[in-house]
C-alpha positions in Angstrom: 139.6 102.6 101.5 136.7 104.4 102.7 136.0 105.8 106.1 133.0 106.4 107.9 132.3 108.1 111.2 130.8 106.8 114.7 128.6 103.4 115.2 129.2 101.0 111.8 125.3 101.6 112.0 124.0 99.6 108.9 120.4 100.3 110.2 120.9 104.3 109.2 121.6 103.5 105.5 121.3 106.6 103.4 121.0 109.0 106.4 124.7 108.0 107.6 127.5 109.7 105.7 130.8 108.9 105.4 134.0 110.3 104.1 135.2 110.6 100.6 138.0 107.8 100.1 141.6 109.1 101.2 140.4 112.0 103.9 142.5 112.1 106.9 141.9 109.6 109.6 140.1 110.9 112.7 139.7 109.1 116.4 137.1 106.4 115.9 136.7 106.3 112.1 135.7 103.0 110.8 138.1 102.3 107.7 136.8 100.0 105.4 139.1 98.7 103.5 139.1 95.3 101.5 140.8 93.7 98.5 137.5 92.5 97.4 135.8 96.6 97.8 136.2 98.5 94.6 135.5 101.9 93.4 133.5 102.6 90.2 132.4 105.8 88.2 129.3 105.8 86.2 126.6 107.5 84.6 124.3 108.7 87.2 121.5 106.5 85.4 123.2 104.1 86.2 121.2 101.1 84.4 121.5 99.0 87.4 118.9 96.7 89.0 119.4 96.5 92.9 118.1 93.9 95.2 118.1 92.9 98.4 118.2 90.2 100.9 114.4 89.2 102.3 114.8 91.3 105.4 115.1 94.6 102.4 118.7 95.1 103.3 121.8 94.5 102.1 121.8 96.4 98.8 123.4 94.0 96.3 123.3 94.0 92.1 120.6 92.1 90.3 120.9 92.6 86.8 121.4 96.0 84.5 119.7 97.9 81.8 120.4 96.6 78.7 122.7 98.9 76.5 123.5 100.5 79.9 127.1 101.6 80.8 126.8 99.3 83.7 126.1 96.3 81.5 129.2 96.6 79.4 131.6 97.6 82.4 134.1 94.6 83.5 134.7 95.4 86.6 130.9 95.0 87.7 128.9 91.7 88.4 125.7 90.9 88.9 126.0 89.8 93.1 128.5 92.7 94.1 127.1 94.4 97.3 126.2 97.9 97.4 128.9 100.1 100.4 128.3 103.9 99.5 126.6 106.0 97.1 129.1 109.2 96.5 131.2 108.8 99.7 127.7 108.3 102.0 127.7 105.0 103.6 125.0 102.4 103.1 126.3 99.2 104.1 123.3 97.2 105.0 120.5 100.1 104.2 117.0 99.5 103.4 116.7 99.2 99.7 114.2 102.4 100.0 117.1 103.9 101.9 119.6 104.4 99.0 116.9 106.3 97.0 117.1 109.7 98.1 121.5 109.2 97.8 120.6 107.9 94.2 118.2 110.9 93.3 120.6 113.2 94.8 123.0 111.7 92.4 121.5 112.3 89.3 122.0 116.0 89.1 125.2 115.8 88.7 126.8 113.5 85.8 128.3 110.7 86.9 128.1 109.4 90.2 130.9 106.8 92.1 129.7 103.7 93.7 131.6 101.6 96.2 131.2 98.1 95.7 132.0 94.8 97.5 132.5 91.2 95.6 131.1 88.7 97.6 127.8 87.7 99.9 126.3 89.5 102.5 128.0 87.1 105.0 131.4 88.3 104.1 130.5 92.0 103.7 129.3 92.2 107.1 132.5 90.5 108.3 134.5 92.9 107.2 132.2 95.6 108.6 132.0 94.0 112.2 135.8 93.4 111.9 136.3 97.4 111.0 133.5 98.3 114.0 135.7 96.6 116.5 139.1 97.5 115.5 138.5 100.9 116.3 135.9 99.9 119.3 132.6 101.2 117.6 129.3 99.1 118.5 127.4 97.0 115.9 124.2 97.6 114.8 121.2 95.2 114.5 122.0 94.7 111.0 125.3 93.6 110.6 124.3 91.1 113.2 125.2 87.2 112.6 123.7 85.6 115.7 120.2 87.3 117.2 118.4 87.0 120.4 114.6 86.1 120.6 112.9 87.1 123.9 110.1 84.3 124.0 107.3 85.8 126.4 104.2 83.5 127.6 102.0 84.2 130.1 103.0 82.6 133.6 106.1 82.1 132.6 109.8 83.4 133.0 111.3 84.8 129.9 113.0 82.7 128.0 115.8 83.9 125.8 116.9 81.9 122.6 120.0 82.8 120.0 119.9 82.1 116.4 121.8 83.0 112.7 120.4 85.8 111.3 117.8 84.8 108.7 117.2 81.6 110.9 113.5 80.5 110.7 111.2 81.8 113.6 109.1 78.3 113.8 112.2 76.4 113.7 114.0 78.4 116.2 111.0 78.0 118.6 110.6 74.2 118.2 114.3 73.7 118.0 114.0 75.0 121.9 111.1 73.4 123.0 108.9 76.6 122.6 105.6 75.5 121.5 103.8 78.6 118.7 100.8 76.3 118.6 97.2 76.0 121.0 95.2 73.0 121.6 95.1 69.9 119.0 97.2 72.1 116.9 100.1 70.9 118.3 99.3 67.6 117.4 97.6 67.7 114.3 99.7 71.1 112.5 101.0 71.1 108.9 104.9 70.7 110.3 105.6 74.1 108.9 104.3 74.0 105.5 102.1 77.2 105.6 99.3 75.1 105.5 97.6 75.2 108.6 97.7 78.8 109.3 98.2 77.9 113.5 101.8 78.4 114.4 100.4 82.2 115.4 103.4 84.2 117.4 102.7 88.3 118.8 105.8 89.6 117.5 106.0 92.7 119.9 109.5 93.9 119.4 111.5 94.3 116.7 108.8 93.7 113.6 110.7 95.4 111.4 113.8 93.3 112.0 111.9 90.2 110.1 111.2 88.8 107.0 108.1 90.9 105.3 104.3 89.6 105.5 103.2 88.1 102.2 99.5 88.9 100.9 98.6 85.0 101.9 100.2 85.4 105.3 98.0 88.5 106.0 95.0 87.0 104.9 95.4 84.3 107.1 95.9 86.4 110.2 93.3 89.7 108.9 91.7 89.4 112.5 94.7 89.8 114.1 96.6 92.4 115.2 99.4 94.0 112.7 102.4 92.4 114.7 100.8 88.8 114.6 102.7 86.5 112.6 103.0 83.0 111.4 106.6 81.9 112.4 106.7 78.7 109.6 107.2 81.9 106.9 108.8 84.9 109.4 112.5 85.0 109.1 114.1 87.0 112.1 117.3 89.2 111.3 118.1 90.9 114.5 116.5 91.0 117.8 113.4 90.6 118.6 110.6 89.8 121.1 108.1 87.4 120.7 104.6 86.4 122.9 103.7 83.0 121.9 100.1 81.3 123.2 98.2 84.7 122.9 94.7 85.3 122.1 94.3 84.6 118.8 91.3 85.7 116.0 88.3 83.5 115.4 89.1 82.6 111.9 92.3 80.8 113.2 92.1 77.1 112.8 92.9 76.6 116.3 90.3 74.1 119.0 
């Protein structure tokens, strides 16, 4: 069992501590507590390769070192999610999060890692289940269905839901919300990354979606930081989105 304080707030990765295993239970401490979580002591070099989901959350194990401890301990598979570093709490961190909790370990010998068997899906189940058992509010990051704010000029907001790590551009066309201009929406590459014209202002909640890839901001250099292509932006939370903006004049767009 492991217990944490206030909000089940995935978004404060390293920077939220929780309790040591077995502490006492105080009002509004989220327990969690899981056949499939498991404790493990190791090395603090640990030899273990960490991941992530494509949002860079969700701390989970690649691979290990060879000849590492890691490598040659049973209990430990390649997949298991990452819960807590020490006792402090990092379900659902950034990956660049758990560094400072994993630096901190290594002055001492050997550091204990919680660990969960199974997929992201099911870890933040169990997470969202613990949150509301004791009537704490869930963060943006154990979220399973997100809301997109479509804005457009002229026009009443318009509020869409989704699964987190749904596809923007398919979200979008799914409700009738049109990310392209002109002849584009006629004669666009269907969401192959082609084109380079289904071009959306993400102005809320950037950080909540897939990263930009060196070909995506090439495409969009005489744009504005937040401008997107939805056919490659994956959303993970909620977010707020201007579509038929002004757009650079290197788009393909008539």
């Amino acid at each position: 069992e492991l217990e944490g304080e206030g909000e089940a707030d995935a978004g404060s990765g390293g920077g939220a501590e929780g309790d040591e295993a077995g502490g006492e239970d105080e009002p509004g401490q989220i327990e969690l507590e899981d056949e499939r979580m498991y404790a493990v002591t190791l090395s603090s070099n640990t030899g273990i390769q960490w991941g992530s989901d494509l949002s860079l959350r969700w701390p989970r194990i690649l691979g290990f070192d060879e000849g590492s401890e890691a490598a040659y301990n049973p209990e430990i598979s390649k997949g298991d999610q990452l819960v807590a570093v020490n006792g402090n709490v990092c379900v659902g961190a950034k990956l660049d999060e758990t560094i400072p909790l994993f630096s901190e370990a290594r002055m001492q010998p050997t550091v204990e890692l919680y660990l969960f068997k199974g997929d992201t899906n099911d870890l933040q189940d169990m997470v969202v289940a613990a949150a509301l058992k004791v009537g704490q509010e869930v963060s943006y990051a154990q979220q399973r269905v997100c809301t997109i704010t479509v804005q457009e000029d002229g026009k009443p907001d318009k509020l869409l839901t989704c699964e987190a790590g749904s596809n923007l551009r398919n979200v979008l066309i799914a409700n009738e919300v049109n990310p392209y201009r002109s002849l584009t929406r006629w004669t666009n590459c269907n969401g192959k990354q082609l084109c380079g014209t289904c071009i959306v202002d993400v102005e809320n909640g950037l950080n909540l979606c897939s990263m930009k890839s060196m070909d995506e901001a090439s495409t969009l250099r005489d744009n504005p930081d937040s401008y997107r292509l939805s056919c490659v932006t994956d959303v993970y939370g909620d977010i707020t989105v201007k579509v038929q903006g002004p757009v650079g004049a290197d788009q393909w767009t008539r």
